[in-house]
Steps between C-alpha positions, in 0.01 A plus 500: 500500500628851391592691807341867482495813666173595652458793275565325148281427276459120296396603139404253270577475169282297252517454134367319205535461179196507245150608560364128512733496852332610835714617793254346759740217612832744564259758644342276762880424579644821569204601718526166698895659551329798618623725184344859485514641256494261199629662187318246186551541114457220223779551264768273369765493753780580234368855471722759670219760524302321700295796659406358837821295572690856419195674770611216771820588442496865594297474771769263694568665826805317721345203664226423250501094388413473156313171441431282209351166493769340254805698353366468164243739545767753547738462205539279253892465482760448775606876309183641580457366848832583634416886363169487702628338821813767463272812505256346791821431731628855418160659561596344866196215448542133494417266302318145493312238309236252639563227306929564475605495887811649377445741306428671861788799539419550876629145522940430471381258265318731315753770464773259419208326188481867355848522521516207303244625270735801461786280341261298294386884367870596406592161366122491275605873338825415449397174295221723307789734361725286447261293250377860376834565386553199378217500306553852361851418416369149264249714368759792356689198420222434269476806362186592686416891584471549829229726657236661328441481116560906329153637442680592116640253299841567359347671109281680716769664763703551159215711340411669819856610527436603141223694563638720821840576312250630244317743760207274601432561880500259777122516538429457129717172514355398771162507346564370230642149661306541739746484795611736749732798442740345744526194257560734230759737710705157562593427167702794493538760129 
């Protein structure tokens, strides 16, 4: 059980994905925990601007527990979950699941599982960019274009450049390919 000082607050935290989803089950949890207030949304978990998770999150005053009924309904990556815990901790809240015993940061166990999680979070983005390089570097290999495809192809940033060196103005250009006059302005005179 999460040790608390008598003026905290347990918030809940429940979440689901898709409409055809009810929150009944998580709710009837986190009141049975005695959480007050209960901050709900039904959203896929792998949004970042999740509007009542962000809400919870800055109304965290030291001593608050945040409570979910599985970590899952918090994040949906060991990236995203670490983040979460991180800013709860430094809000000076804790931090615990029902169904994870660990994943309870008033507990040593707890602090030294986020930890954990912590390493797991450096070792996951350093694995995503190094196979994002790598896979940039065989695509150029290839021959591939990176980023995004010109809005002009080559003829037509020819005969634009054609056109301005003949007096046409930005604007008319622009128009007339119908980009903007910073696409136009980048191909240079």
């Amino acid at each position: 059980m999460t040790e608390t000082h008598p003026d905290s607050r347990r918030v809940g935290y429940a979440r689901v994905s898709t409409a055809g989803q009810t929150l009944d089950a998580q709710l009837e949890q986190l009141r049975a925990e005695g959480c007050t207030p209960i901050f709900r949304e039904q959203m896929s978990g792998a949004r970042a601007d999740r509007r009542e998770l962000l809400r919870m999150l800055k109304s965290l005053a030291p001593g608050d527990v945040v409570t979910v009924t599985r970590i899952d309904r918090l994040a949906r990556s060991t990236f995203d979950l670490f983040g979460i815990v991180k800013q709860i901790v430094d809000a000076g809240a804790q931090f615990r699941s029902l169904a994870e015993p660990w994943a309870d940061t008033s507990t040593s166990t707890g602090r030294l599982m986020i930890a954990v999680l912590g390493g797991l979070v450096d070792v996951e983005r350093d694995l995503i960019r190094r196979r994002t390089s790598e896979g940039r570097n065989r695509a150029k290999a290839r021959g591939q274009h990176m980023g995004r495809k010109p809005k002009l192809t080559v003829q037509q940033q020819a005969e634009a450049r054609q056109r301005r060196a003949e007096g046409a103005t930005l604007r008319e250009l622009a128009d007339s390919y119908n980009v903007g006059v910073a696409t136009i302005s980048r191909l240079g005179a």
